[in-house]
Each structure stands twice: as structure tokens, then as C-alpha cells.
N, C-alpha and C positions, 0 to 999 in steps of 0.2 A: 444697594448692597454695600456694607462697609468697604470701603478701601483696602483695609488691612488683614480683611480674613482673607486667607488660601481657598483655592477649589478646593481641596481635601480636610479631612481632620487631621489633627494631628494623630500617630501614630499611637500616641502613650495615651488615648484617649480609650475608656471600657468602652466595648461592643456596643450598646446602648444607647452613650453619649454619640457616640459614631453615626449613629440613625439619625442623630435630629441637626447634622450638619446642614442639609437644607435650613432650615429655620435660622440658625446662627446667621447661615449667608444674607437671608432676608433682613431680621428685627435686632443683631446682635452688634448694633451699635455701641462704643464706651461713649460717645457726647450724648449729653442729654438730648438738648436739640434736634438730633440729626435724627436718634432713638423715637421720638416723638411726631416727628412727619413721616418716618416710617410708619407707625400705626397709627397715627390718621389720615395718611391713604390706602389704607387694609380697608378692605371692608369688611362687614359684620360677619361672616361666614370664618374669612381666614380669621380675623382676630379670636373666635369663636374656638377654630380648629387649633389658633395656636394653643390656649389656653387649656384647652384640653388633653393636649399633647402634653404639656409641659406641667404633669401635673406632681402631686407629693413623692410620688416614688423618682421622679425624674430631676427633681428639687433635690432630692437625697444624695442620690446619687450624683448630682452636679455639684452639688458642698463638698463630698467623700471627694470625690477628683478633683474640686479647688482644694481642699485640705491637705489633700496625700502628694499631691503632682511636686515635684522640685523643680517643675517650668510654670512658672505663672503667664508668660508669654503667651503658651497653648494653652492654660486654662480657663485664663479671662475672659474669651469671646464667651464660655458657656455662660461664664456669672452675669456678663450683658445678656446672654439671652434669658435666664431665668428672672433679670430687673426687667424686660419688655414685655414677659409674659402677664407680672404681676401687674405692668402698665395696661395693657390689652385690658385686664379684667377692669379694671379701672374706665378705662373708655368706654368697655359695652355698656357699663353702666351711666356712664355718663350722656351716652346715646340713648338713652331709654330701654337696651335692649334685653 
């Protein structure tokens, strides 16, 4: 789990975004690195579900809340989680799966 994420979302965060704080706490690394042994020790199901989760409406909607927010503080963790997700999809593939 990153270091720097809160148990919680932040408040100014839409309903939505609000739900996939689980996931943040997991894959929502800012270092590449650290991003990256996180999903490769996921295995193919979660990377599977993450990806799923995290799909164009959710992508949307986490650019609208990095775009609009006047805290980028709270809105970073989303933009790492929507670069892990695009990672994730990258790995299944790269796994053959």
C-alpha cells in the first residue's frame, strides 16, 4: 500500500471516485518502481478486476476530478491509479493472459 494514501478518500472526491479507494490503497503508487512490484504481485484475477474496474467511464471521470480539483494533493493518488490500471493491462498481456 503506498505510504502516502489516507484510509479514506478525500472528501472533494465525486461519489464514484469515492468507491474505487480501495484500489488507490493497493496499485496507486506515484514511483514507477514501487507501481510496478505492485502489479507483479497481483495476480491475474486482481489485475484482471482491476482493469475492469478502471475502465473509460472511470478514466473520465478521474481526468474531470484531476482537471477540476484545486487540491492536486487529493487528486494524484487517482491519476497513479488510472497509470496502474493502464500498467495491469499491459502485464496481462505480457503474461500471456
Amino acid at each position: 500500500m503506498p505510504a502516502d494514501v489516507p484510509d479514506n478518500p478525500p472528501s472533494s472526491a465525486p461519489h464514484e471516485l469515492q468507491a474505487l479507494w480501495p484500489w488507490v490503497r493497493r496499485f496507486a503508487y506515484s514511483d514507477d518502481v514501487e507501481r510496478d512490484q505492485a502489479l507483479q504481485q497481483a495476480d491475474a484475477t486482481t489485475l484482471t478486476e482491476l482493469v475492469t474496474t478502471i475502465d473509460k467511464p472511470a478514466f473520465d471521470a478521474i481526468n474531470r476530478y484531476l482537471d477540476e480539483t484545486d487540491n492536486a494533493e487529493e487528486a494524484t493518488p487517482f491519476g497513479d491509479l488510472a497509470q496502474a490500471a493502464m500498467e495491469a493491462a499491459l502485464e496481462i498481456k505480457s503474461r500471456g493472459q
